[in-house]
N, C-alpha and C positions, 0 to 999 in steps of 0.2 A: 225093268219097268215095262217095257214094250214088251216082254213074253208074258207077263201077265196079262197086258192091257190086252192080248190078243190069245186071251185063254178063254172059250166059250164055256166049254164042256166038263165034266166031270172028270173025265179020261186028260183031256187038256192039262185044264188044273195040277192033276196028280203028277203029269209028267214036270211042268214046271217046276213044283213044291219040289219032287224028287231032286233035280236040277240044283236049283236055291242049296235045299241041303250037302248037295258032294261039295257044293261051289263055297260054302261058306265053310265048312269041314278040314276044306284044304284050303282056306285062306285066299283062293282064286278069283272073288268079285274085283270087278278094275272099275276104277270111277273116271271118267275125266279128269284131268289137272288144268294148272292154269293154260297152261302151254297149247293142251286139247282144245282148248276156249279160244282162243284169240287165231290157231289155227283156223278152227273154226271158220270164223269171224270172216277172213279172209276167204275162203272157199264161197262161203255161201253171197259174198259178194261176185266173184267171179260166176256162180250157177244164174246168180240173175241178170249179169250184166252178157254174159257168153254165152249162157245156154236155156237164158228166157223162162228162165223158173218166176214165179210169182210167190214168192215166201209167203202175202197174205194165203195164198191157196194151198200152197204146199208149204203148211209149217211141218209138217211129217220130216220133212228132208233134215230140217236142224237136230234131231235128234239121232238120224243116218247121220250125217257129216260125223257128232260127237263120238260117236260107234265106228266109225271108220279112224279115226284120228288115232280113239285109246288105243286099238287094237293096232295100227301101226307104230305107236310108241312103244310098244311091247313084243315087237314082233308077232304077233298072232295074228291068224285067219280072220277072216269074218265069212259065215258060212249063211246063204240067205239065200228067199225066193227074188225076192226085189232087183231084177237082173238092172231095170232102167234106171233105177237110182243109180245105185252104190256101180254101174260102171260108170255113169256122168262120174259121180263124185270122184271114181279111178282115175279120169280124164285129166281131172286138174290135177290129183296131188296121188302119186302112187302106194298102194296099202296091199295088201294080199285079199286075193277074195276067189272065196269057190260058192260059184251058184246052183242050187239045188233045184 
């Protein structure tokens, strides 16, 4: 969702669709589960309560949290520009991440 939502360009686009494609090909889309949810839930309580996030302002963040969660249920990376989030989000609950 978010690499689309942040696909402007022609070139963009084609690189995502390509993406979508290998990702779906080999069965590799991860969704959240319940368990990513309610993690969630938690976190994003602590980023407002500890580290003064304003959820109305930063709803962006609940969809990072959900993206960091999956991908530590499955052991995988998460590979991002968003150095400020997803290290808060590191802060509270530990996931793998390489910032680009």
């Amino acid at each position: 969702m978010e690499l689309l939502a942040g696909a402007f360009s022609k070139s963009d686009m084609a690189i995502v669709n390509n993406l979508i494609k290998i990702a779906q090909a080999s069965n590799k889309i991860i969704t959240p589960n319940q368990h990513d949810y309610l993690e969630s839930g938690i976190i994003l309580s602590k980023l407002q309560l500890e580290k003064g996030y304003d959820l109305k302002k930063s709803h962006h963040i609940t969809n990072d949290v959900l993206i960091a969660m999956s991908a530590r249920r499955i052991g995988a990376t998460v590979f991002t520009q968003n150095k400020r989030d997803f290290e808060t989000i590191k802060e509270i609950k530990d996931f793998k991440l390489q910032i680009l």
